[in-house]
N, C-alpha and C positions, 0 to 999 in steps of 0.2 A: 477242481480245476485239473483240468489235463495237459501235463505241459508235454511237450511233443518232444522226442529222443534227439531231434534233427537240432533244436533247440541246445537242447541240455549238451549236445556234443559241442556245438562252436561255443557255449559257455566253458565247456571242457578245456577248451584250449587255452584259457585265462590262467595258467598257474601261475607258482608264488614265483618265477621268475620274472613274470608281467608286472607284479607288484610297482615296480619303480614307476612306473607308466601310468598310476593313480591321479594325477595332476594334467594326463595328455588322453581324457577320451577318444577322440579322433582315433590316435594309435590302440587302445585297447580293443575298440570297433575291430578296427584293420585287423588283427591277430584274429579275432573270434570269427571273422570272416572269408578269412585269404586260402583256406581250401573249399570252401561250401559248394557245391554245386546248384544248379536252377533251382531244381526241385527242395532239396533242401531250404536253398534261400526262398523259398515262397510260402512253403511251412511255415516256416518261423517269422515271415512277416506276417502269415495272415495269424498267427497266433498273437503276436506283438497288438496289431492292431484292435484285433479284442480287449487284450487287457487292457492296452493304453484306453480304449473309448470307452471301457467302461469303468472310468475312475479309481483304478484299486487304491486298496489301505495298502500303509505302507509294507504290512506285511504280509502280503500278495505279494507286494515284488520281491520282496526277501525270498518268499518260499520257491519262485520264479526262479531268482540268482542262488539259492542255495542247494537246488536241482540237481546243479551238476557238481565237478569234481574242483569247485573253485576253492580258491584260499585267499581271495581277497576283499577286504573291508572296506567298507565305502564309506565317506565320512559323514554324509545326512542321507534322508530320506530323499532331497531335492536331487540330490546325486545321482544314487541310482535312478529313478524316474527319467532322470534326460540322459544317462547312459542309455535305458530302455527306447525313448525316443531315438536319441541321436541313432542308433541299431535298427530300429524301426525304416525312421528315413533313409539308410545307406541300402539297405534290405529292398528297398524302395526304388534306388538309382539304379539296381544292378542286379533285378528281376526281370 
């Protein structure tokens, strides 16, 4: 799996200050989003939508989220997966 640089940088932007923010996806979305440009954001959705459709194990998406330069733990696999989603969809509204 090739996860795309465009990707791995608005993960980048999730550091351990974002942490507190574990409990409000929505806002962690917003942060990994809020400089991305078109092209970027359409990367990383069409990558999103790959993965999401085609079912990955959970540790696909670990390998996904642990791509970039994060330091945050998520507290199930159902977690991350709709992080991925919810990211997907927003990726979505604002392509």
């Amino acid at each position: 799996m090739q996860i795309p640089k465009e990707l791995k940088a608005m993960l980048g932007r999730l550091d351990s200050n974002a942490e507190y923010l574990i409990d409000f996806p929505e806002e962690l979305v917003f942060r990994a989003l809020r400089t991305s440009n078109p092209i970027q954001r359409a990367v990383a959705k069409r990558f999103l939508d790959d993965l999401l459709n085609s079912t990955p194990s959970y540790q696909d998406l670990q390998k996904v989220w642990w791509s970039g330069p994060v330091e945050i733990i998520f507290k199930d696999e159902n977690y991350l997966r709709d992080f991925f989603k919810l990211m997907r969809d927003q990726l979505e509204t604002t392509t």
